[in-house]
C-alpha positions in Angstrom: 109.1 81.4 117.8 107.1 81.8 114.2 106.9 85.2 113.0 106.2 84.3 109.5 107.1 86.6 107.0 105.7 89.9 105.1 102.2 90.3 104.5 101.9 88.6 101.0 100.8 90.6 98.4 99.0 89.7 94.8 99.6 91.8 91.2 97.0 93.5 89.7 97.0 96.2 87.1 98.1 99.4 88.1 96.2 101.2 85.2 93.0 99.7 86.3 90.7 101.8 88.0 88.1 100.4 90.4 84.7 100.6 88.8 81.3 102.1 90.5 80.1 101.0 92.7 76.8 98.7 92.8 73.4 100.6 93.1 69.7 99.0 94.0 66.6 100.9 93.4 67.0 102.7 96.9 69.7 102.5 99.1 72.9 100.3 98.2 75.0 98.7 100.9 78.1 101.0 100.3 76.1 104.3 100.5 74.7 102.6 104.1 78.4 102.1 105.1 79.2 105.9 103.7 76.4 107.2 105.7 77.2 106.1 108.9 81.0 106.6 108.3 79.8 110.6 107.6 78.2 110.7 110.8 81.6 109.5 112.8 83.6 111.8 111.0 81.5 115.1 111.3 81.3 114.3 115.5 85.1 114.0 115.4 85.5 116.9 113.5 83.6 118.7 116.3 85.6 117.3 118.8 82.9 114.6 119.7 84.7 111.4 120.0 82.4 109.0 121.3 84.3 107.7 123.9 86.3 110.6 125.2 86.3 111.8 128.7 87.9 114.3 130.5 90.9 112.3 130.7 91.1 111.3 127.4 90.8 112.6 123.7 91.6 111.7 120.3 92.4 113.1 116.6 90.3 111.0 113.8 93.0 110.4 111.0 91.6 108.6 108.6 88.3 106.7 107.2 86.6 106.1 104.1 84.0 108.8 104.4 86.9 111.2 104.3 87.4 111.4 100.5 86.5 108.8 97.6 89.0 106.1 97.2 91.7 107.4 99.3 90.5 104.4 101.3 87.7 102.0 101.2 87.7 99.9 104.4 90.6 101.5 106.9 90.1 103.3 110.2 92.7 105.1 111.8 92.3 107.5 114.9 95.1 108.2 117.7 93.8 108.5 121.3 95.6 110.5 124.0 95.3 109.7 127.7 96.5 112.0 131.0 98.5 110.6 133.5 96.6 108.1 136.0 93.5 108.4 133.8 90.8 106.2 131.4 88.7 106.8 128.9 84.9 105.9 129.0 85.5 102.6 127.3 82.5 101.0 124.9 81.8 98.4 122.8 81.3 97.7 119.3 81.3 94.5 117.0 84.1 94.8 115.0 88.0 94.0 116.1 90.6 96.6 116.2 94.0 97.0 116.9 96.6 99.2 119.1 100.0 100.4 118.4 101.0 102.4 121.5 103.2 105.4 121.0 103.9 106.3 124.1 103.4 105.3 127.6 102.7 102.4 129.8 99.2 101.2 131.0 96.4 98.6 130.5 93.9 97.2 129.1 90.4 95.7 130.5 88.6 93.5 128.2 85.1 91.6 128.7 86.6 92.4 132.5 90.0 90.7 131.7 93.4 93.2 132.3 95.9 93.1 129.6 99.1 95.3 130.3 101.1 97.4 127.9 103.8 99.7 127.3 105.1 101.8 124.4 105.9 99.7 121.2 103.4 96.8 122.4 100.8 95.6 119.8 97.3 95.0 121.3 94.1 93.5 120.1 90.7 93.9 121.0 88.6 91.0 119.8 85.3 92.0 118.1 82.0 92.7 120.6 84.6 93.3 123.3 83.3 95.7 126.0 87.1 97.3 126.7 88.7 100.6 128.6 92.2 102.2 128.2 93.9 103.1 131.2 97.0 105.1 131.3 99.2 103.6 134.4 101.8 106.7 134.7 100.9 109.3 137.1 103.1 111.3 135.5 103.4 111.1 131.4 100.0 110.8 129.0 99.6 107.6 127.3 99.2 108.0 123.7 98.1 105.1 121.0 97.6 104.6 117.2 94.0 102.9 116.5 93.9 100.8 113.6 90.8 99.2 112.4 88.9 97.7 109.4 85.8 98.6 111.0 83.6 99.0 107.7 84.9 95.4 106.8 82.6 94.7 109.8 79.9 97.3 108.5 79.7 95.4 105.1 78.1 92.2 106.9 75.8 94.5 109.0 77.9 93.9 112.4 77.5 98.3 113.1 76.4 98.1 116.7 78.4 100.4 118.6 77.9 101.7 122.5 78.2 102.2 125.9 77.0 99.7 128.6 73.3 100.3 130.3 70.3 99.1 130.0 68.5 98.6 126.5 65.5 100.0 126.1 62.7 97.5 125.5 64.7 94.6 126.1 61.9 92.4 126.4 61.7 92.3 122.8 65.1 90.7 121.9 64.5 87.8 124.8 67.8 87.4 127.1 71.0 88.2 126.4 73.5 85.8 125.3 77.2 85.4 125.5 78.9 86.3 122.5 81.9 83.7 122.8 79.0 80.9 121.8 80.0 81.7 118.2 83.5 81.6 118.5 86.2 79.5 117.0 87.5 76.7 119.3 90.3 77.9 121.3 90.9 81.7 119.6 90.4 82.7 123.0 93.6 81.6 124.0 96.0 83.1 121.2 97.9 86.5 121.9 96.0 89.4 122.7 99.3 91.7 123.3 102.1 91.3 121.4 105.2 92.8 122.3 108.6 93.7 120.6 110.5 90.1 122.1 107.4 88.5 120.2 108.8 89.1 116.6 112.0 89.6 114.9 113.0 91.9 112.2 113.4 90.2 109.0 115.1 91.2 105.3 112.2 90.3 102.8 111.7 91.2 99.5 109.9 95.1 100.4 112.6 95.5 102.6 113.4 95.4 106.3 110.4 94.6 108.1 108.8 93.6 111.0 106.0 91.8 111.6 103.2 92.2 114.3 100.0 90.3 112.2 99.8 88.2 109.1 98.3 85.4 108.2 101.0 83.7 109.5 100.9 84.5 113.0 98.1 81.9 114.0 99.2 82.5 117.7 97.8 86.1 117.8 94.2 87.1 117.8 93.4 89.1 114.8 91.4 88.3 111.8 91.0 91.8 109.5 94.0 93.7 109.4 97.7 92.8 108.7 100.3 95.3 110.5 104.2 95.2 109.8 106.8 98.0 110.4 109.5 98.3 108.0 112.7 100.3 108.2 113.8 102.8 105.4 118.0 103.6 105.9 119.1 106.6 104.6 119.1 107.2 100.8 117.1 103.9 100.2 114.2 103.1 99.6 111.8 100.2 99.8 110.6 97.5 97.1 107.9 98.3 94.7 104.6 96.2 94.6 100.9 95.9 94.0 98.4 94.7 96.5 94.2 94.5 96.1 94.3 95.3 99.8 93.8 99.2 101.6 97.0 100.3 102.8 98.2 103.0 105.4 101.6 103.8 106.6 102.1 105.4 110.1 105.5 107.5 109.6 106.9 107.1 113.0 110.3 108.4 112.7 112.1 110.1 110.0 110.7 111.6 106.4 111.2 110.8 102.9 108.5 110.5 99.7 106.6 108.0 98.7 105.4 106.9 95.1 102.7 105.2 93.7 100.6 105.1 90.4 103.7 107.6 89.3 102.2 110.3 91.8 104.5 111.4 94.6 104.0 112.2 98.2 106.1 114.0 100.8 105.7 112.0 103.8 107.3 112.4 107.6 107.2 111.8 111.3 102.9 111.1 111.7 101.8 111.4 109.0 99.9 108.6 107.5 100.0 108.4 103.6 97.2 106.1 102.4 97.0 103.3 99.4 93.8 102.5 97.8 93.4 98.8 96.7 95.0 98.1 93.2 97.8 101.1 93.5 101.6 100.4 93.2 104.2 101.7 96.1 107.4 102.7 97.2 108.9 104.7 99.5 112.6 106.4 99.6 113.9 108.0 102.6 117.3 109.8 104.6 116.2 107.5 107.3 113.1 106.1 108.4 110.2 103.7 110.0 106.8 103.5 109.5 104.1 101.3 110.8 102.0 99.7 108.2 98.2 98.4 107.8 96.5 96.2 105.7 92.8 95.1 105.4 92.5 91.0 105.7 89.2 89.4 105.4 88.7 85.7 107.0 86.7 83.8 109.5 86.5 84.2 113.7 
């Protein structure tokens, strides 16, 4: 079984700030992107998450319209499901992926059913039409929604929806099937990954274990690189640089967390946030946290 190793991670100076941003004589790219991330933040501030029902909600965590440079291309959310029930379920053109908290249930994608339980990994491949089900009559489902959705935005893949009918579809011709662009044979690799998958490994940042890198050419994800890593008591982790976003998940435990000499109290769900270029490190009485990095490669 390959689990490869720790998300790899470049040097770059931590005095360097990143520079503004490029501007055209109307409306740049990265103001587009900041736009439309401002709209999906102020409707889940008002409690209007797209794809909510009345047997499901979530709490928007993070996203880069939230504050300048905390992060440029992460999304986090968490999303809550009652016993026995769903949420709407949609589509949208980027890929995201699914650390579940708590629970059991599963997954429909494109009309295929992935099961899942708590500590499970899941991906949903970009253009997806998918639905969360929560298969416990008696406990809510809860999972941890990571995406590098602006990634996506960047190239102009922002289409976002629930199925029905398009209005004037005579003007865009028939519809086509998606998987025509795909790369040969990505639709078989891992689309839930689950704990007897990987192994916990002692790399240079520390205990670690990882759920997508690189490496793992069996599973189906292309944009983001997740690991968790364990913290023991009075220790801490290695320090490094990295040009990729990065957000940790504090699942268990507290401690603080350094980087660019500024420190941060962090503990059990919170999710501290690195923008590109920064050093880290974490210390800790005990802990584990789930961690997310932005990749950018081909599908």
């Amino acid at each position: 079984m390959s689990t490869g190793s720790a998300p790899r991670q470049g040097r770059h100076g931590a005095g360097e700030v990143p520079g503004e941003r490029w501007r055209g004589p109307d409306l740049s790219p990265g103001d587009h992107v900041r736009a439309l991330w401002s709209l999906r933040v102020s409707a889940a501030a008002a409690g209007g998450y797209s794809d909510a029902s009345d047997q499901s909600r979530a709490e928007w965590l993070l996203s880069p319209g939230d504050e300048p440079f905390l992060t440029q291309s992460i999304q986090v959310h968490t999303v809550e499901i009652a016993p026995g029930g769903s949420n709407r379920g949609h589509g949208h053109q980027n890929e995201a992926t699914f650390y579940i908290l708590e629970g059991r249930g599963y997954e429909i994608h494109d009309g295929k059913r992935y099961d899942c339980e708590k500590d499970d990994f899941v991906v949903v491949h970009n253009d997806s039409v998918h639905r969360h089900f929560n298969a416990d009559p008696n406990n809510k489902a809860v999972v941890l929604v990571m995406k590098a959705k602006s990634a996506y935005m960047y190239f102009g893949l922002i289409q976002q929806g629930h199925g029905g009918a398009v209005e004037d579809g005579e003007r865009y011709g028939p519809p086509g099937w998606w998987a025509r662009l795909w790369t040969a044979g990505v639709d078989q690799r891992k689309k839930v990954v689950t704990p007897s998958d990987t192994r916990w490994e002692t790399t240079r940042d520390g205990r670690v274990r990882v759920l997508s890198s690189p490496e793992r050419t069996d599973i189906r994800v292309f944009s983001t690189d997740v690991y968790q890593q364990e913290i023991p008591g009075g220790s801490r982790s290695g320090k490094h640089w990295h040009m990729a976003d990065e957000v940790l998940y504090v699942m268990a435990g507290r401690g603080h967390s350094l980087h660019w000499d500024v420190e941060a109290e962090i503990g059990d769900g919170t999710w501290p946030a690195w923008p590109s270029s920064r050093a880290a490190g974490a210390s800790a009485p005990g802990m584990c946290c789930t961690c997310l990095r932005t990749r950018c490669t081909s599908t």
